[in-house]
C-alpha positions as CSV (number, residue, x, y, z in Angstrom):
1,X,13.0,-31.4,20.1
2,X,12.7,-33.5,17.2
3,X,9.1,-33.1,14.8
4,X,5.9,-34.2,16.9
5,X,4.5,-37.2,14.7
6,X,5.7,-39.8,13.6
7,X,5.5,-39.1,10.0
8,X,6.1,-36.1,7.9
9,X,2.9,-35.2,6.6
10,X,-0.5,-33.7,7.1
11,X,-2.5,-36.5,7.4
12,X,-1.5,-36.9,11.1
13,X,-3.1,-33.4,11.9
14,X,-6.5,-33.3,12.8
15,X,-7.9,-29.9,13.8
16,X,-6.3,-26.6,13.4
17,X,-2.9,-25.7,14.5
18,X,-2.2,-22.9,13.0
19,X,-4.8,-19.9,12.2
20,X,-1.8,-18.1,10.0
21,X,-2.2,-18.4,6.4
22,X,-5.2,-17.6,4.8
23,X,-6.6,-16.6,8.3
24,X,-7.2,-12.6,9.3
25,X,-5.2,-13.1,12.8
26,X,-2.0,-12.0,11.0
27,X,-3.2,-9.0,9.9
28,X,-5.0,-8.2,12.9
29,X,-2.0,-8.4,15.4
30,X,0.0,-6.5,12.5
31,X,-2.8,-3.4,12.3
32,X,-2.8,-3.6,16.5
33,X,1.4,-3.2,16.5
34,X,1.2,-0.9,14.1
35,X,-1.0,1.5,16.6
36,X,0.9,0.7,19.3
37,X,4.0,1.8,17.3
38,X,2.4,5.0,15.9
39,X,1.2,6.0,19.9
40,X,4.3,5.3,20.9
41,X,6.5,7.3,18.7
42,X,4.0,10.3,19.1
43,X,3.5,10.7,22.5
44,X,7.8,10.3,22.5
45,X,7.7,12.9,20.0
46,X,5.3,15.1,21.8
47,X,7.2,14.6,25.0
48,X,10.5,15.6,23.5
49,X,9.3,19.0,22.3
50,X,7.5,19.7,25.9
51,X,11.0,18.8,27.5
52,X,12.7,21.1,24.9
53,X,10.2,23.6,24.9
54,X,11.0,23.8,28.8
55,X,15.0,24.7,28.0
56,X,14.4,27.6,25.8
């Protein structure tokens, strides 16, 4: 793909490409997969005893 300007420096950027350093959308998306994560593994874990629960 090769790098999009012609030279390798800042100075050809204008505007913002990336909102990652420094910026609060890192952490954001982090906190939001982390919740997902945490559902996830609960409702799993609270599905596993209801199926085991229904064996004994």
């Amino acid at each position: 793909m090769g790098f999009p300007f012609a030279e390798a420096t800042w100075d050809a950027v204008e505007g913002a490409m990336y909102m990652g350093a420094g910026g609060s959308a890192p952490a954001i998306y982090t906190w939001i997969s982390v919740a997902v994560c945490v559902w996830a593994l609960w409702k799993g874990n609270s599905k596993g005893y209801a199926v085991a629960g229904a064996y004994e």
